[in-house]
N, C-alpha and C positions, 0 to 999 in steps of 0.2 A: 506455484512457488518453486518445485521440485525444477519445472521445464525450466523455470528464468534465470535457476543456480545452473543449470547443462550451459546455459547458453553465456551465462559469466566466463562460465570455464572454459568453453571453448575458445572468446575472445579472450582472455586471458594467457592462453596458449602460445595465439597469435603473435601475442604481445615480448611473452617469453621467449618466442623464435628469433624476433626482432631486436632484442636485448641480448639475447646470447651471438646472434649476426654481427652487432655494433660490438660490441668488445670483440669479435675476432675480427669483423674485415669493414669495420667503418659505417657510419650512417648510410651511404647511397647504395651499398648491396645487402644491407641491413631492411631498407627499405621493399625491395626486389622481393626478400626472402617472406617480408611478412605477404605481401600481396600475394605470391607463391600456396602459402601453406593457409591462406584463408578462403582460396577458392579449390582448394584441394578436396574431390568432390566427395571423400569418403569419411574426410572430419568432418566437414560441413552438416556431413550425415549424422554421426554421433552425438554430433552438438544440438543437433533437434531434436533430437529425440532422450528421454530421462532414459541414460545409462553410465553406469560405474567408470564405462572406458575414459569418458572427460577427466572427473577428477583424478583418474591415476597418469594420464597425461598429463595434468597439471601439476603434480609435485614432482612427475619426473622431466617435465622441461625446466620446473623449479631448481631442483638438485642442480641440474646440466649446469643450470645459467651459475650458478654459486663456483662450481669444479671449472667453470671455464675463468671467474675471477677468480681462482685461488692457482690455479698455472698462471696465471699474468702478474697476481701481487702477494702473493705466497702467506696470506693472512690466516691464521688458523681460524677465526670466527668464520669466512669463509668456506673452509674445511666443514665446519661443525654444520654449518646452515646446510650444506649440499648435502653431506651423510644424514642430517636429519628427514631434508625431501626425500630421499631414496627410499627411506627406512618407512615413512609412509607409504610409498607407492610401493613396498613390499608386503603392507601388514593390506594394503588390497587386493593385491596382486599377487601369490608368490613366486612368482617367475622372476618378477622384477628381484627378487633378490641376486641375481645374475648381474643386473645393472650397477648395484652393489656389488659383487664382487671384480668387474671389469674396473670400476672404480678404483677399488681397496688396492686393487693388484698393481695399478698405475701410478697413486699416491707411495705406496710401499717402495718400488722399483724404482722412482723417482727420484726420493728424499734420504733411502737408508743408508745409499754410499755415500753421500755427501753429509749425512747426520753425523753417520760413524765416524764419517773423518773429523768435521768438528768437535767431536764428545773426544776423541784419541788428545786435539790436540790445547783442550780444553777450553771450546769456544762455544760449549753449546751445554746445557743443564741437563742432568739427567729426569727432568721433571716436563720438558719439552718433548722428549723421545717417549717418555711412556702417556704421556696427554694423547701423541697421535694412535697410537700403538694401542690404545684403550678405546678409543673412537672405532677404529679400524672393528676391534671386537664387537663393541656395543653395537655399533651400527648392525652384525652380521649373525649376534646370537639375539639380538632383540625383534627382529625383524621374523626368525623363524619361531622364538617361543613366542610372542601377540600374537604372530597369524595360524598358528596350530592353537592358543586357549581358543580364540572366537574361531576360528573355524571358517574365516575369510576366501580362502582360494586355497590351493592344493600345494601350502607349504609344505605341511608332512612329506609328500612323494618327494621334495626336495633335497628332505635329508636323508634318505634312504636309498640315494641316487645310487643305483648299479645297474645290470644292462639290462638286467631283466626288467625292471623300474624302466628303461627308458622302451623297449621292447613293447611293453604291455600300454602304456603312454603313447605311443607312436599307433600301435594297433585300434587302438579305439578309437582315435582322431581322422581314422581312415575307412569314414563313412560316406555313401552316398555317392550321389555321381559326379561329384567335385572331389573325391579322394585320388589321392599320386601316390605312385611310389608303392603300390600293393604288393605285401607279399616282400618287400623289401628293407627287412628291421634288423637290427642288430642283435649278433648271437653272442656276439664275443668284443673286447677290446679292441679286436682290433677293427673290427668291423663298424664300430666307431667313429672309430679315425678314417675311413676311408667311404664312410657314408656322411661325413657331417658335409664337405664342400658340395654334393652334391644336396642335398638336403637344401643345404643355405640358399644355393641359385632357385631351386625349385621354390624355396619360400620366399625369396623374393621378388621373382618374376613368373611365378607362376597364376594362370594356366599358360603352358605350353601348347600351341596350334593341335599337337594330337593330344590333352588331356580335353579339348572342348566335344563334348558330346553333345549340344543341343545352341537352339540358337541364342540363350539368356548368358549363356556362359562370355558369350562374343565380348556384352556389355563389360566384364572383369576387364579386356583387352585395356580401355581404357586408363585405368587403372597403373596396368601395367608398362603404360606407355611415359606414361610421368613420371614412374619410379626408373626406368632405362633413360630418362632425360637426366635426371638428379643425378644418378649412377655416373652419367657422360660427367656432368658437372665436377664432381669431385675426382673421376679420374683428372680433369684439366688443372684440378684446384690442390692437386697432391704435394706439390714443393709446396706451397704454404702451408698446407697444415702439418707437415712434418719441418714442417721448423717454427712450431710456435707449440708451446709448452701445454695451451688450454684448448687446443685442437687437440692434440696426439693425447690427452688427458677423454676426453668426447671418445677420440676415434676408439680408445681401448674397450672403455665402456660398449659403444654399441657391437664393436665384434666380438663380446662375452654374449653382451644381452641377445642379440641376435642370434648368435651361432644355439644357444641355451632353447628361444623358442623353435629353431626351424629344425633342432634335433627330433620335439617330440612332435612335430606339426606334420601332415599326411593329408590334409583336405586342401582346396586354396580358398575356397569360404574362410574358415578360419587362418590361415594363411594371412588373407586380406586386410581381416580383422588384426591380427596382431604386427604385422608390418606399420600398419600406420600408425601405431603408438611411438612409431621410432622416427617415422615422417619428418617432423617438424625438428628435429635435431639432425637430422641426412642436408636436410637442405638450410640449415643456419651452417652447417660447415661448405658448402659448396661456396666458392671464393671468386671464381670469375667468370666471367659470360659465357657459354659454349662455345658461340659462334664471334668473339671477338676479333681473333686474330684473320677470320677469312672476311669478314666486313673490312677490315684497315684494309687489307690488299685489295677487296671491288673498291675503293674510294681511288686506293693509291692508280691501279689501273685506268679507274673514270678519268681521273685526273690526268694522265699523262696522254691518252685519248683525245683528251681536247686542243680546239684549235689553237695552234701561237695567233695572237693578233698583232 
């Protein structure tokens, strides 16, 4: 029973990549993206096997798909649905509360100067601005007080965030012969700031050629190879998702969510594991072909090649 719910939710996942694909960039790379993230070999993993990581993928591709309709059609049921997914996939997860906050910070930043201006010139209710303004909360203190009563994931150290918290966090994750980064944790603020960019590439491309110590490590390569294809992908795909309202909504979110785990992250075991929770929302944003623009020129060349008759 347990396995054939893993495996709902993993095709379910699927499904979510490919719904949040078609509202940003159409059915036929909508298409591309579900084929993509259903042979992606490290879901494919989790979804057979009974573990927690499916369903917290699944409300949070959930959420995504709602935050990417509410940048396109600015509906607040919208709004409520996505902060709703999030807030589950926090009271499982509490990292994911980060997903939530890249969100919050997005919807906020979005709508406040243009609410204000409407509320100034009385076009908008004062019962609209505190509706979202209340979501925004609920969503971010209910998330941390369910997942501290049951005792779900490690909300608590969430709220308690300071350097030593991230420090002690970071130390302990930096076990074994898959740990990075040893011996390299934050003392101070600012230190920080100036360990998180590298952190970030390390968690999501790592292992790096000198962290492989053995020959199993190799097999991670793979892995790694797909996430620097996707990576290629949305670099090419960056005009369109900065000018479309329920991308740059997505992209906030995962550069919170992300930056949030590869702070405390120091193994690339776990690394691996937590990068593809975000997998399937990397590549429903990725927009055009890699190799598009150098295929038109081998055709345009074939073609000018050939003989006049």
């Amino acid at each position: 029973m347990l396995q054939g719910i893993n495996v709902l939710g993993g095709t379910l996942i699927v499904f979510h990549s490919y719904l949040v694909a078609k509202e940003l960039w159409g059915k036929e790379r909508a298409r591309t993206t579900a084929w993509f993230v259903a042979f992606f070999p490290f879901l494919v993993q989790i979804a057979a096997v009974t573990h927690r990581e499916v369903i917290i993928v699944y409300f949070l591709t959930l959420g995504v798909l709602f935050l990417v309709r509410w940048g396109h059609h600015s509906k607040l049921r919208h709004l409520a649905f996505a902060f709703g997914s999030l807030l589950v996939a926090t009271i499982l997860h509490g990292g994911m509360i980060s997903a939530v906050l890249g969100a919050g910070l997005f919807v906020f930043g979005s709508t406040f100067g243009v609410s204000l201006k409407r509320f100034l010139v009385g076009q908008i209710r004062v019962p609209a601005v505190v509706t979202v303004l209340l979501m925004l909360t609920i969503a971010l203190g209910s998330g941390i007080a369910i997942g501290e009563a049951f005792r779900l994931s490690t909300v608590g150290d969430l709220t308690r965030v300071d350097v030593e918290v991230l420090a002690a966090m970071a130390q302990d994750r930096a076990k074994g012969e898959a740990a990075y980064l040893e011996n390299v944790y934050p003392t101070s603020l600012l230190d920080v700031v100036w360990q998180a960019p590298l952190r970030v590439i390390y968690f999501l491309i790592s292992p790096l050629p000198w962290d492989i110590s053995r020959a199993s490590h190799a097999l991670v390569l793979g892995d790694v190879a797909l996430h620097l294809l996707v990576f290629l992908g949305l670099w090419r795909s960056r005009n369109f998702i900065l000018n479309d309202r329920g991308a740059l909504a997505v992209l906030f979110l995962l550069v919170v969510g992300i930056g949030a785990f590869a702070v405390v992250t120091s193994n690339f075991g776990t690394a691996m594991r937590h990068r593809a929770k975000f997998l399937p929302i990397l590549a429903a944003l990725w927009a055009v072909p890699i190799f598009q623009t150098r295929l038109v020129l081998l055709k345009k060349g074939i073609s000018e090649r050939k003989p006049q008759s």
